[in-house]
BALOLO-808501 format. One record per residue (C-alpha): y, x, z; residue in one letter. Coordinates in steps of 0.001 Angstrom, whole numbers, plus 500000, padded with zeros to 6 digits. Example, Ala and Ser with C-alpha at 12.3 -4.5 7.8 and 13.67 -1.06 7.14 Angstrom:
<lumlos>
495500512300507800a498940513670507140s
</lumlos>
This chain:
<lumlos>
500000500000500000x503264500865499242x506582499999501041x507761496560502090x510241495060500037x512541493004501352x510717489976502366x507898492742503807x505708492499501356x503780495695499574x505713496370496082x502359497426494850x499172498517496135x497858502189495390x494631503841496578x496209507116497563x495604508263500595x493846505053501796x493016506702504719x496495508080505958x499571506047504510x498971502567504999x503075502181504545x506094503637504685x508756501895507016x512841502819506858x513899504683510011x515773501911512796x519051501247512016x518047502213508389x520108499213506807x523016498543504965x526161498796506803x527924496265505249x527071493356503336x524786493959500019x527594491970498003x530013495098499118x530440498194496858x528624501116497426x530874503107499091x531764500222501903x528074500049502543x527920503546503031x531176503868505052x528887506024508571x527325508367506306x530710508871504398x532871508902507225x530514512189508742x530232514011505336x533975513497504260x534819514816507844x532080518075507549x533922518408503551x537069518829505210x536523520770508320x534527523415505539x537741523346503317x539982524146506385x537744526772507240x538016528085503870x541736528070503893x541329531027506757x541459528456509983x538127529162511044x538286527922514604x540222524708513460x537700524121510465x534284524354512697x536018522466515340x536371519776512682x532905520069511879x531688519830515393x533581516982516188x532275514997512572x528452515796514168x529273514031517523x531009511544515893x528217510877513863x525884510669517073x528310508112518777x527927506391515355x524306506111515313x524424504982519211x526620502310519038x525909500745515555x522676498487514546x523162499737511228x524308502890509569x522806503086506381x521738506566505348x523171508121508478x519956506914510049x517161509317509085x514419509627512047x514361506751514878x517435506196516732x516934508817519730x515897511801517610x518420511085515690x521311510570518601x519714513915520037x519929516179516995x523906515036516046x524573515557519206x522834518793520284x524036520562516318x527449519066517231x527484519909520944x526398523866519763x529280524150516952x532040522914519127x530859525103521481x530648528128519789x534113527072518095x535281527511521373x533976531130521871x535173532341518707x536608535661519396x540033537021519187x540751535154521864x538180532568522394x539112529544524477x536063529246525985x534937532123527967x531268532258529471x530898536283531660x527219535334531633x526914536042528021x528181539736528415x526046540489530835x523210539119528653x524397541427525908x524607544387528497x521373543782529453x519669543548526125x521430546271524710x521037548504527643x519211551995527452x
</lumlos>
């Protein structure tokens, strides 16, 4: 069987795999975000809103504001967490189930904010733990 159209049944029936794939179900909060009357872009608007966030935080980093730029793009991952969390449906933005999905934005968005932070001249966000890490590892 294949997967469910949109009254859940099989679009056609194979014998692939019979054992294995019985069917392949869309990840929760898989569906359209707006109505399917709406153009593509409107029903899109989650997975847009991220990427056209991530394009712009990667042109400003380009343009030689590199803390500014990954900030951006740190800030577009979260947002895209908080997103998945608080919408039923988000259209391509939702690729695993809800949780893996809420944990990986946030943990990838958590980790380049952070280490926007640390960026060094002058890093805003100091951690002394770190140097004594690289002390130690580097030590003779």
């Amino acid at each position: 069987m294949s997967a469910p159209d949109g009254e859940g049944r099989p679009r056609r029936t194979t014998r692939r795999f019979p054992l294995f794939t019985r069917d392949t179900a869309r990840p929760e909060g898989g569906g359209r975000a707006a109505a399917g009357g709406a153009p593509a872009p409107a029903r899109q608007w989650p997975m847009l809103a991220v990427t056209g966030l991530v394009a712009i935080g990667l042109l400003v980093t380009a343009l030689d504001a590199f803390r500014p730029g990954t900030l951006l793009i740190g800030a577009a991952l979260l947002g895209g967490a908080v997103l998945r969390w608080l919408l039923p449906d988000v259209g391509m933005l939702a690729v695993r189930s809800r949780f893996t999905d809420i944990v990986t934005y946030g943990v990838l968005g958590t980790a380049i904010f952070l280490l926007a932070l640390m960026i060094q001249p002058d890093p805003l966000l100091k951690l002394p733990f770190l140097k004594d890490i690289l002390h130690f590892t580097l030590a003779k």
